[in-house]
N, CA, C and O atoms as a Tinker XYZ file with bonds, in Angstrom:
   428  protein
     1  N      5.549000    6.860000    7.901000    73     2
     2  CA     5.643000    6.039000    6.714000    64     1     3
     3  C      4.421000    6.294000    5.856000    63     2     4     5
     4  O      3.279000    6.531000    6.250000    81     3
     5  N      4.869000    6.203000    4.602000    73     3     6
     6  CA     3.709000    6.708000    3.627000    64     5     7
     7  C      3.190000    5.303000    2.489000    63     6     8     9
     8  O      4.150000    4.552000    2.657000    81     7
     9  N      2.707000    4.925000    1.968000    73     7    10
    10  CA     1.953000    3.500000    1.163000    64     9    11
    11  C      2.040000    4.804000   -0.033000    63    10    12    13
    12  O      1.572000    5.942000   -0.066000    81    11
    13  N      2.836000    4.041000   -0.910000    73    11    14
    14  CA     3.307000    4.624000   -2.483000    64    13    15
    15  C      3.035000    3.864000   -3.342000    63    14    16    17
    16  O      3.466000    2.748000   -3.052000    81    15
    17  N      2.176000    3.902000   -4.927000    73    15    18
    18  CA     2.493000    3.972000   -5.803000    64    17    19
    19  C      3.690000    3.181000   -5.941000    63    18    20    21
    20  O      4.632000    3.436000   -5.190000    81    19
    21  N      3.815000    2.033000   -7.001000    73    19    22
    22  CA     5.795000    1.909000   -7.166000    64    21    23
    23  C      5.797000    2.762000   -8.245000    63    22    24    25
    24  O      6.917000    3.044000   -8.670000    81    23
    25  N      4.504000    3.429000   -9.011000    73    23    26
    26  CA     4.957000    4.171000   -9.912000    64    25    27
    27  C      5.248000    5.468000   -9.615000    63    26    28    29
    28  O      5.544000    6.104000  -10.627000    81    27
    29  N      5.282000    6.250000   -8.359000    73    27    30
    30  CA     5.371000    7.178000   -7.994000    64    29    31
    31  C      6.914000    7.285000   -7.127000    63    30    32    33
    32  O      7.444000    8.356000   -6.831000    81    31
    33  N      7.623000    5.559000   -6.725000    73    31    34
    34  CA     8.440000    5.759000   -6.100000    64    33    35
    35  C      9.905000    6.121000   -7.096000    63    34    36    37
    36  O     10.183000    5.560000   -8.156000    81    35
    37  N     10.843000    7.391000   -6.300000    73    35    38
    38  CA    11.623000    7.573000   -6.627000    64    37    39
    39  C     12.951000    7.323000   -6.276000    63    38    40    41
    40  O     13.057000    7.651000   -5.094000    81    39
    41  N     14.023000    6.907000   -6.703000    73    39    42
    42  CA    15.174000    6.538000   -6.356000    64    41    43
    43  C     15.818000    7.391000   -5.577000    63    42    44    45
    44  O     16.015000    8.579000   -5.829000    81    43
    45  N     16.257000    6.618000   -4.329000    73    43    46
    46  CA    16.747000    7.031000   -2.907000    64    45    47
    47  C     15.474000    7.158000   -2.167000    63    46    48    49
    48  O     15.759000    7.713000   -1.106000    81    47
    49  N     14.533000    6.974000   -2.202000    73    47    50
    50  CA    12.953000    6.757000   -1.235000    64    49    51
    51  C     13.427000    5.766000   -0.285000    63    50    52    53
    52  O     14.137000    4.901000   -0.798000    81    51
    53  N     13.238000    5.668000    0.879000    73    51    54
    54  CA    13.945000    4.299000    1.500000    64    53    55
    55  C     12.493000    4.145000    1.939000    63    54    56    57
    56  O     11.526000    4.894000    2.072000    81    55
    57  N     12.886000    2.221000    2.189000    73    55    58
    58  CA    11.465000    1.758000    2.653000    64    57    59
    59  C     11.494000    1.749000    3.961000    63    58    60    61
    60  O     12.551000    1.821000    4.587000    81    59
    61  N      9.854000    1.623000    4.741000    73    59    62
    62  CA     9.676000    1.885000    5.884000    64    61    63
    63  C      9.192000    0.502000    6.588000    63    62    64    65
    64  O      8.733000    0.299000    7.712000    81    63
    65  N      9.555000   -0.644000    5.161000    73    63    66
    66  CA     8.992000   -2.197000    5.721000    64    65    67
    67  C      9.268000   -2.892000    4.605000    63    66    68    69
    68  O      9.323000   -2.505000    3.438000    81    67
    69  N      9.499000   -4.351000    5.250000    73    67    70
    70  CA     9.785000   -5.157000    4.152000    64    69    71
    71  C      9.166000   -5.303000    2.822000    63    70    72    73
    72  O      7.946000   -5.368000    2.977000    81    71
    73  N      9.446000   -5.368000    1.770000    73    71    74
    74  CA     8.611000   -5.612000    0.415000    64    73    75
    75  C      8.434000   -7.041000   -0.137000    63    74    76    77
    76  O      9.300000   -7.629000   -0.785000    81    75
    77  N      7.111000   -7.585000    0.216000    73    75    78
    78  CA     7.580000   -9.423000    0.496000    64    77    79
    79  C      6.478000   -9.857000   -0.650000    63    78    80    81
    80  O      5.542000   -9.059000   -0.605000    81    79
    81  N      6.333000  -10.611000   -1.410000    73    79    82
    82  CA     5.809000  -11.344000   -2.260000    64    81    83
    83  C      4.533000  -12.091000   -1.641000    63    82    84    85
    84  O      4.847000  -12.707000   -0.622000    81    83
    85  N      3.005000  -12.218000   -2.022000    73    83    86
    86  CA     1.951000  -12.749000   -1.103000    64    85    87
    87  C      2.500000  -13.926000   -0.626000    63    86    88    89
    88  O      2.020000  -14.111000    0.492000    81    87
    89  N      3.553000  -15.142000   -1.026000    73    87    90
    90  CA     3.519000  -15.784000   -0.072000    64    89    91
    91  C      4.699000  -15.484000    1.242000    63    90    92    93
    92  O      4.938000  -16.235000    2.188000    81    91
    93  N      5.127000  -14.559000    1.035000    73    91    94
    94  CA     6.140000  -14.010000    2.467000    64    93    95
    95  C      7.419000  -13.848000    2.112000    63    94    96    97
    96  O      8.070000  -13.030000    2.762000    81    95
    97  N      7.992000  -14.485000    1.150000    73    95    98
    98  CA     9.120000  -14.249000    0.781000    64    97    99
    99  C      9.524000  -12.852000    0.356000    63    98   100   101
   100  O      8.927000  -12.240000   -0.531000    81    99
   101  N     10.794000  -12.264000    1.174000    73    99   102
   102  CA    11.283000  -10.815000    1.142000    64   101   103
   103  C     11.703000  -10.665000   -0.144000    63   102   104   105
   104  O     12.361000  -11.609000   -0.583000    81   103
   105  N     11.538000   -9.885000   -0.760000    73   103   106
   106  CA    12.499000   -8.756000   -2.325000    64   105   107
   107  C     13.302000   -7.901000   -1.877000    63   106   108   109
   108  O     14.274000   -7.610000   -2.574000    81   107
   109  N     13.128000   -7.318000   -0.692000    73   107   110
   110  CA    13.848000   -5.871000   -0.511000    64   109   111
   111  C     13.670000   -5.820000    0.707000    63   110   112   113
   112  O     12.847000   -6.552000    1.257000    81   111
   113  N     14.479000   -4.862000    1.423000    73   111   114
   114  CA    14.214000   -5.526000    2.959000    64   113   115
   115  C     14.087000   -3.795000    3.528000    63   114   116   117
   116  O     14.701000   -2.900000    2.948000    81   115
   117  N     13.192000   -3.535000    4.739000    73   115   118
   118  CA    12.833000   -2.518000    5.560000    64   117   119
   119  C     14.902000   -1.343000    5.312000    63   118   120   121
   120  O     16.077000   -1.710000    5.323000    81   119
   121  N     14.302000   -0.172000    5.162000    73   119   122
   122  CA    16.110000    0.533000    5.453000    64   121   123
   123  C     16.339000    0.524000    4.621000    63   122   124   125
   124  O     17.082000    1.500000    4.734000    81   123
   125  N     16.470000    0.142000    3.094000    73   123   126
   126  CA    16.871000    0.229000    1.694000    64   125   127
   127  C     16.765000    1.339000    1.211000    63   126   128   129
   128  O     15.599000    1.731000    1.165000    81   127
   129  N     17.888000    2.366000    0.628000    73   127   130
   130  CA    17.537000    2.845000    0.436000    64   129   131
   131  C     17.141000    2.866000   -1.375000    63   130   132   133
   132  O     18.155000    2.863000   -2.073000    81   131
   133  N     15.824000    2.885000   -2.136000    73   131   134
   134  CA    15.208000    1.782000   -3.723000    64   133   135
   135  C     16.152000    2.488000   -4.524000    63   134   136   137
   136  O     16.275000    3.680000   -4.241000    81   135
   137  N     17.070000    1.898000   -5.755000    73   135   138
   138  CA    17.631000    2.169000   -6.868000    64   137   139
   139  C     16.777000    2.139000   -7.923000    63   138   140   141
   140  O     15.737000    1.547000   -7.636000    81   139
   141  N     16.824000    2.590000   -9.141000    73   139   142
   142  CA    15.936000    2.640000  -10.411000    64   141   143
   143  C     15.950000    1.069000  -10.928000    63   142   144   145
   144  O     15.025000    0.547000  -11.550000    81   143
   145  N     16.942000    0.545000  -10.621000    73   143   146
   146  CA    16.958000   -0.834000  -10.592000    64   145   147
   147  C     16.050000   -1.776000  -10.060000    63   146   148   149
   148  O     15.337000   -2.654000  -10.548000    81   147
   149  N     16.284000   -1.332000   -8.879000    73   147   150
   150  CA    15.333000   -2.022000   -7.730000    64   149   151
   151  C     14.020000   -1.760000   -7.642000    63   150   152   153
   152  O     13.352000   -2.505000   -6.925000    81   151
   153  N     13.320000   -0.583000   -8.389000    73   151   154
   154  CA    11.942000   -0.102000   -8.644000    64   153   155
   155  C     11.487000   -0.834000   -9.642000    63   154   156   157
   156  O     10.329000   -1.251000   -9.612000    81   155
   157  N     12.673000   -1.215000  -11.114000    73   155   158
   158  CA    12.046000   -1.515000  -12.192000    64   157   159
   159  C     11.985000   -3.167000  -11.529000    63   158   160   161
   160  O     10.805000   -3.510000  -11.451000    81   159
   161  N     12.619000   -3.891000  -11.203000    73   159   162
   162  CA    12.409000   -5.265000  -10.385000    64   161   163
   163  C     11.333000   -5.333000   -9.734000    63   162   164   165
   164  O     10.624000   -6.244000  -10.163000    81   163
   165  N     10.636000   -4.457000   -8.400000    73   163   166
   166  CA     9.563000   -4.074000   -8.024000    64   165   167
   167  C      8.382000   -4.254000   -8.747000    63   166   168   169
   168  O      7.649000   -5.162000   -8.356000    81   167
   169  N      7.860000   -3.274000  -10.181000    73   167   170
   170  CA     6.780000   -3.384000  -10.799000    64   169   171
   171  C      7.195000   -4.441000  -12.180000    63   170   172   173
   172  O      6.539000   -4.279000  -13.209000    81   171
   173  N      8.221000   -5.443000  -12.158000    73   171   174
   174  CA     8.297000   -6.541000  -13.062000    64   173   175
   175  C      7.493000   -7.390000  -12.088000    63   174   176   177
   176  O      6.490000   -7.876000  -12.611000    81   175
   177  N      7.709000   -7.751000  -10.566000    73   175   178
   178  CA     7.137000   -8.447000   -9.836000    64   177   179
   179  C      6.102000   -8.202000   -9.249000    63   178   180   181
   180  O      5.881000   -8.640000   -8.120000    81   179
   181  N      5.225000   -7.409000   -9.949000    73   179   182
   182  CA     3.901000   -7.590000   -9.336000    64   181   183
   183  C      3.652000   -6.842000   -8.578000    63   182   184   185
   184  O      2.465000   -6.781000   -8.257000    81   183
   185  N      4.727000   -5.809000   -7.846000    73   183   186
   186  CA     4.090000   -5.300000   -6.582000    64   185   187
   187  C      4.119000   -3.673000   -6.692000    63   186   188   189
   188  O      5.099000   -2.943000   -6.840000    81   187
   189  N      2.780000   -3.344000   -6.576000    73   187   190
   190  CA     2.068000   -2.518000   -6.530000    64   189   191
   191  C      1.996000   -1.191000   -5.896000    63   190   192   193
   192  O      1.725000   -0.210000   -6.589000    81   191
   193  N      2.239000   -1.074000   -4.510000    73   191   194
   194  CA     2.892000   -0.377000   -3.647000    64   193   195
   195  C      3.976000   -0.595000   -2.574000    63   194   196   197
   196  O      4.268000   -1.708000   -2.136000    81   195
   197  N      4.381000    0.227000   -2.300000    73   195   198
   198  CA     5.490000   -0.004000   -1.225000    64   197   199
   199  C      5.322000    1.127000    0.222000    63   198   200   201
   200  O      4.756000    2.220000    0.178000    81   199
   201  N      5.927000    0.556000    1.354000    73   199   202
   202  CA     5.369000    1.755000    2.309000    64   201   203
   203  C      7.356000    2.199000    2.413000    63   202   204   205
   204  O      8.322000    1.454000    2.575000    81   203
   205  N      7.243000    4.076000    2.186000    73   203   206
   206  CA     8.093000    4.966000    2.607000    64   205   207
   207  C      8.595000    5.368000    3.447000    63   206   208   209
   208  O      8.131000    4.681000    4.356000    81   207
   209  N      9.391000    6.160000    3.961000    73   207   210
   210  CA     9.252000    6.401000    5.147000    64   209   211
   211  C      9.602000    7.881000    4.782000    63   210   212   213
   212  O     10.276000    8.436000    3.914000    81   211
   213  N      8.528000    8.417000    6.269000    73   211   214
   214  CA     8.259000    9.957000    5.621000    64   213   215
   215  C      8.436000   10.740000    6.760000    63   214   216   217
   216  O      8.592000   10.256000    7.881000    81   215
   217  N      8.421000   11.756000    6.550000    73   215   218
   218  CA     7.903000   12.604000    7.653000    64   217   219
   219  C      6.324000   13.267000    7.960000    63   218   220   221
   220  O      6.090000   14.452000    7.721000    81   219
   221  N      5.311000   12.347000    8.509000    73   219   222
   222  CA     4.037000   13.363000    8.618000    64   221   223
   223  C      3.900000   14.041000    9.888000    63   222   224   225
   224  O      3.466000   13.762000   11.006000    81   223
   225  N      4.647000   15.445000    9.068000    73   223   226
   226  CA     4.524000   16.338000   10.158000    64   225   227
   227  C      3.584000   17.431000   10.189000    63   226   228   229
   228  O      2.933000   17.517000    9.148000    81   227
   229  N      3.243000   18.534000   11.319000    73   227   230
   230  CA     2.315000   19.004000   11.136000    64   229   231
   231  C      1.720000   19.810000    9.762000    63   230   232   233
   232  O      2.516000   20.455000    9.079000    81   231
   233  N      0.786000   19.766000    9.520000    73   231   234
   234  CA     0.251000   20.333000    8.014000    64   233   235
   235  C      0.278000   19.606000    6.938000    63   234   236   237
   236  O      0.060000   20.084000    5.825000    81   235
   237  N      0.638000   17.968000    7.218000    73   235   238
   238  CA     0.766000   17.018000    6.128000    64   237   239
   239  C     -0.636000   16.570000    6.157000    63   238   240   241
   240  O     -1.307000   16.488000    7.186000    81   239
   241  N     -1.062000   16.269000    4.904000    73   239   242
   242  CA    -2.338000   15.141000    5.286000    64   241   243
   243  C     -2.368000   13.864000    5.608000    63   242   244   245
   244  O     -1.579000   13.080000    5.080000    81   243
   245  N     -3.140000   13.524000    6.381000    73   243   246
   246  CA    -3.049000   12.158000    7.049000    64   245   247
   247  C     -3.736000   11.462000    5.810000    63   246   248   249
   248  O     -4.111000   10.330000    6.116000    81   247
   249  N     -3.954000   11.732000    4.773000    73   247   250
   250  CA    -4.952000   10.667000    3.719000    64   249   251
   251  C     -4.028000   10.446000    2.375000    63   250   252   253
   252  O     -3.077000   11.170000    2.080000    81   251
   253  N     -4.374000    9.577000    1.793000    73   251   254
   254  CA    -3.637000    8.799000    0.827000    64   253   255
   255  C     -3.772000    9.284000   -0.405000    63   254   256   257
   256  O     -4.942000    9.360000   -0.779000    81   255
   257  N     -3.010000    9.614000   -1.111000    73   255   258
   258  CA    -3.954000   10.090000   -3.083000    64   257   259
   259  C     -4.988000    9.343000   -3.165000    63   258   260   261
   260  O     -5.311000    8.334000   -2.539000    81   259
   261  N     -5.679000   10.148000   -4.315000    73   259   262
   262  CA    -7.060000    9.188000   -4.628000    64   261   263
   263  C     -6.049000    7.853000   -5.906000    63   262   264   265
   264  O     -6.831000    6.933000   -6.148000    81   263
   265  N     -5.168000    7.710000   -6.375000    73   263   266
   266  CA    -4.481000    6.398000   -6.636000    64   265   267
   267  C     -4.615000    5.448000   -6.075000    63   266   268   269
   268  O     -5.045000    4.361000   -6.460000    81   267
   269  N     -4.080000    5.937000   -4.628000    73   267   270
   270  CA    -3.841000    5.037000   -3.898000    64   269   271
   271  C     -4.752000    4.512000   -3.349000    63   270   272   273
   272  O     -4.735000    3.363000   -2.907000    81   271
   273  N     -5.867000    5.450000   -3.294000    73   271   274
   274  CA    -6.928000    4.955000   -2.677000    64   273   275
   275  C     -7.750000    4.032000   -3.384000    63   274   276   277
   276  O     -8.246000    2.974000   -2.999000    81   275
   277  N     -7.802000    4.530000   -4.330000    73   275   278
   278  CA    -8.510000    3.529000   -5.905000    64   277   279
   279  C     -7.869000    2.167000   -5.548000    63   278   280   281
   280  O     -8.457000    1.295000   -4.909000    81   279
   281  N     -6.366000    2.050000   -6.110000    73   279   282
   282  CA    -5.827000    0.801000   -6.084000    64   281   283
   283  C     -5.935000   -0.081000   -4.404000    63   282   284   285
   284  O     -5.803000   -1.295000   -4.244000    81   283
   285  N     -6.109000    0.581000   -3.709000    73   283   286
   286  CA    -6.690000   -0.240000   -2.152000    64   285   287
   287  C     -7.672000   -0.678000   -2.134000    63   286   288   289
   288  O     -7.845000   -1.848000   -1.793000    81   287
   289  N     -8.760000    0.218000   -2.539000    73   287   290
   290  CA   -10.211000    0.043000   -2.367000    64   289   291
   291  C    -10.438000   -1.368000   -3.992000    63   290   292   293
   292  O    -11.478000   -2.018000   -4.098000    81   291
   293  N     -9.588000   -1.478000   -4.714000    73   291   294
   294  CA    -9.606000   -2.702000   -5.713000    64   293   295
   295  C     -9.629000   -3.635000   -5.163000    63   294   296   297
   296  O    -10.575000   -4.423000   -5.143000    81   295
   297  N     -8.031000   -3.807000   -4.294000    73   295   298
   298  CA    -7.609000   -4.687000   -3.851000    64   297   299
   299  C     -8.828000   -5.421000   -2.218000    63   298   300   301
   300  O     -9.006000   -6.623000   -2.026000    81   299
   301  N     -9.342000   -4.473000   -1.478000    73   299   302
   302  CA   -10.455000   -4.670000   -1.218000    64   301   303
   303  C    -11.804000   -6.235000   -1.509000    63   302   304   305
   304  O    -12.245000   -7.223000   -0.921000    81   303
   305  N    -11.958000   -5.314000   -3.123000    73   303   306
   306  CA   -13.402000   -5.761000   -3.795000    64   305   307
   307  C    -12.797000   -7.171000   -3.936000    63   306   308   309
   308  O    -13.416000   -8.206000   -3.689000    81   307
   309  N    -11.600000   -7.104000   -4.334000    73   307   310
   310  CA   -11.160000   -8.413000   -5.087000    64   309   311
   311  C    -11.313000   -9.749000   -3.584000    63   310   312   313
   312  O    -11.876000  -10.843000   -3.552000    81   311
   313  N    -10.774000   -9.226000   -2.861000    73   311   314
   314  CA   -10.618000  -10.143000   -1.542000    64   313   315
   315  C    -12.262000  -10.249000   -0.981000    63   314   316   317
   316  O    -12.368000  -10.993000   -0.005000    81   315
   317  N    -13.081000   -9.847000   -1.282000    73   315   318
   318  CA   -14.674000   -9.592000   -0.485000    64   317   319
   319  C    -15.509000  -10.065000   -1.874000    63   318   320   321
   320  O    -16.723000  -10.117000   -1.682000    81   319
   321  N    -15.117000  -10.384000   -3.104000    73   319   322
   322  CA   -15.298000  -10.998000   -4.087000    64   321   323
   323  C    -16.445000  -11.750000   -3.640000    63   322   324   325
   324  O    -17.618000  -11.391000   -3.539000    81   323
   325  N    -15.600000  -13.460000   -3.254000    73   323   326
   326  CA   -16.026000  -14.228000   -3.200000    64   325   327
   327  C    -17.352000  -14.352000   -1.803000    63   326   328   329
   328  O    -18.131000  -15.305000   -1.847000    81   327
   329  N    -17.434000  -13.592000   -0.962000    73   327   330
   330  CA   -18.418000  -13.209000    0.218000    64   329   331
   331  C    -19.463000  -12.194000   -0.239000    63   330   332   333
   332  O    -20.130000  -11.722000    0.682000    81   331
   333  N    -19.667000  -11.882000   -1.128000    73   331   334
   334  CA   -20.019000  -10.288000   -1.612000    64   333   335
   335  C    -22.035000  -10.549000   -1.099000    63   334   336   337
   336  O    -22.823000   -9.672000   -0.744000    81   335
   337  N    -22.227000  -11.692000   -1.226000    73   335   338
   338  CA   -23.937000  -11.975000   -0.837000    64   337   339
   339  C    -23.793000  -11.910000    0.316000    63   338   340   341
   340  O    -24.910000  -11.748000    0.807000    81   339
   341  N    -22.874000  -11.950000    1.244000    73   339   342
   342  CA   -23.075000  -11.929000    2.983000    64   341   343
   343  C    -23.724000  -10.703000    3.570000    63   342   344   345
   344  O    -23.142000   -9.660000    3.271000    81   343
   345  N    -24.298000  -10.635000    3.983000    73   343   346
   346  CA   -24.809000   -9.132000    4.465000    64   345   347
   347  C    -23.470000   -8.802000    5.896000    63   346   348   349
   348  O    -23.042000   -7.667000    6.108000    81   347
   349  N    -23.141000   -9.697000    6.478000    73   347   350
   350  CA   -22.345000   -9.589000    7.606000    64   349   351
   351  C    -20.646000   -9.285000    7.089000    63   350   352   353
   352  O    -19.742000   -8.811000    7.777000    81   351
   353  N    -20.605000   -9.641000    5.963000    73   351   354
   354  CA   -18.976000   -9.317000    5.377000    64   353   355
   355  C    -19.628000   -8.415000    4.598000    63   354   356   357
   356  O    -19.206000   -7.459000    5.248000    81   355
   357  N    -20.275000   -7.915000    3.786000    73   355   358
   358  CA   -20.527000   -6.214000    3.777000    64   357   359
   359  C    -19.944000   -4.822000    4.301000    63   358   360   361
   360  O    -19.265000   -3.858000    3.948000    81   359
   361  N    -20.808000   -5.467000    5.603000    73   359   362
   362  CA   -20.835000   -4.219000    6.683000    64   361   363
   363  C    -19.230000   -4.184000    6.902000    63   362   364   365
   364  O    -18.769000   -3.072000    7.162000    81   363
   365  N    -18.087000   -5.556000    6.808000    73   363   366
   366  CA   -17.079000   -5.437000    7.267000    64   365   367
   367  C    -16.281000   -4.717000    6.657000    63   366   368   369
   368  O    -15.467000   -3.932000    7.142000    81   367
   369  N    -16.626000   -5.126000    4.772000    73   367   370
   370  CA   -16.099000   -4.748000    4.184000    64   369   371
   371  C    -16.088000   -2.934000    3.315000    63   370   372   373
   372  O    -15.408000   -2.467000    2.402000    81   371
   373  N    -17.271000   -2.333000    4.232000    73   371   374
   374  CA   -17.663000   -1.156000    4.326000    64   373   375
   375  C    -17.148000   -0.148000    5.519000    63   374   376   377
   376  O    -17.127000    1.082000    5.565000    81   375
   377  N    -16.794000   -1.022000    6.346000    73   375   378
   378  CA   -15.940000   -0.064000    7.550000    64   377   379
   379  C    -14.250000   -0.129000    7.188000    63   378   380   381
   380  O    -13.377000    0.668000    7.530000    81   379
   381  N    -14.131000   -1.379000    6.366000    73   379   382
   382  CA   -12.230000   -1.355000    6.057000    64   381   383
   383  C    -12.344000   -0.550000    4.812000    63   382   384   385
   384  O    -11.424000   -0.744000    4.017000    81   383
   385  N    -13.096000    0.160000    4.512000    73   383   386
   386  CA   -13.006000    1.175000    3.032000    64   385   387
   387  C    -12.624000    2.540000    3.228000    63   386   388   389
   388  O    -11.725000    3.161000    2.659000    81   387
   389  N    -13.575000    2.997000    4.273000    73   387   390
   390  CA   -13.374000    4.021000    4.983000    64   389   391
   391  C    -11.602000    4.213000    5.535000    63   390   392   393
   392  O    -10.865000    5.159000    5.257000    81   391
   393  N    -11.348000    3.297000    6.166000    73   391   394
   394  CA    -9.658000    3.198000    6.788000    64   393   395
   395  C     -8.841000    3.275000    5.634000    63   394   396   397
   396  O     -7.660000    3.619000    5.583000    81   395
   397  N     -9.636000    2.898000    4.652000    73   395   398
   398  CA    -8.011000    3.013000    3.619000    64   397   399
   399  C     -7.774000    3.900000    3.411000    63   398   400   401
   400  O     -6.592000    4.062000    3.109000    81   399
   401  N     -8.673000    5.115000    3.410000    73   399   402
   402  CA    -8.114000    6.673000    2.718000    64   401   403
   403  C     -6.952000    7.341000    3.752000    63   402   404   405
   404  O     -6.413000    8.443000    3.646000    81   403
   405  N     -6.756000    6.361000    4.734000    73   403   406
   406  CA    -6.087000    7.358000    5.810000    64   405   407
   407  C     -4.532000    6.925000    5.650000    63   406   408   409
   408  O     -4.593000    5.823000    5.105000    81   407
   409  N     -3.443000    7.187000    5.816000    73   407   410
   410  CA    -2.131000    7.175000    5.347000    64   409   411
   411  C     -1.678000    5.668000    6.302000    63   410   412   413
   412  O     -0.945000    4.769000    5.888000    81   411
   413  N     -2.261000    5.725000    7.467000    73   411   414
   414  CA    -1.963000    4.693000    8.587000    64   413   415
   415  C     -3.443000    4.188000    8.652000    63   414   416   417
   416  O     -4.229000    4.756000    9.411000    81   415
   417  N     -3.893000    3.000000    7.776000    73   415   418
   418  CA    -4.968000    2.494000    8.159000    64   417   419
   419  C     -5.396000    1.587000    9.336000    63   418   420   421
   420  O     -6.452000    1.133000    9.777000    81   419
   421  N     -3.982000    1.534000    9.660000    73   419   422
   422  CA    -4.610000    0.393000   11.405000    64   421   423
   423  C     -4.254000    1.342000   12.174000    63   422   424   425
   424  O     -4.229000    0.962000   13.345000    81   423
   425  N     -3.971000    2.395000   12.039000    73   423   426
   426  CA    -4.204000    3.413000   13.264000    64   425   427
   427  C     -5.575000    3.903000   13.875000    63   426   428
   428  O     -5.583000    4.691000   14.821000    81   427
């Protein structure tokens, strides 16, 4: 599974996980395969990326566009915002930066 861009996603991309709104409520559900419809609904609602499902097979890179990486590493600052004087959420928030460039960051 690949973390896309919705501006990069193209119709018939199927998702590799639910597409749920921050408070949990589903839009689109894991197995879909996205219509141009269902993309333009997607970035009316806010949401930003979606995870694919791909093949990373050998000779693929395990790392994310620098997009994607940008728009992670935002989403990041924004959440570590309000802690940003901690020296101890720093360091935390300096080791989850590193993980985002990788395609599977909790791997």
């Amino acid at each position: 599974m690949a973390e896309v861009s919705i501006h990069k996603v193209t119709p018939g991309s199927i998702l590799a996980g639910d597409v749920r709104l921050p408070g949990g409520a589903i839009l689109v559900r894991e197995g879909v395969a996205l219509t141009d419809r269902q993309i333009t609904f997607l970035k009316h609602s806010s949401i930003t990326t979606v995870f694919i499902q791909d093949q990373l097979g050998e000779g693929a890179s395990a790392e994310v566009s620098d997009a994607v990486y940008a728009e992670r590493c935002g989403r990041l600052e924004e959440m570590f915002e309000p802690v940003q004087d901690a020296p101890h959420m720093a360091a935390i928030r300096d080791a989850a930066r590193t993980r985002l460039r990788l395609r599977r960051p909790w791997e």
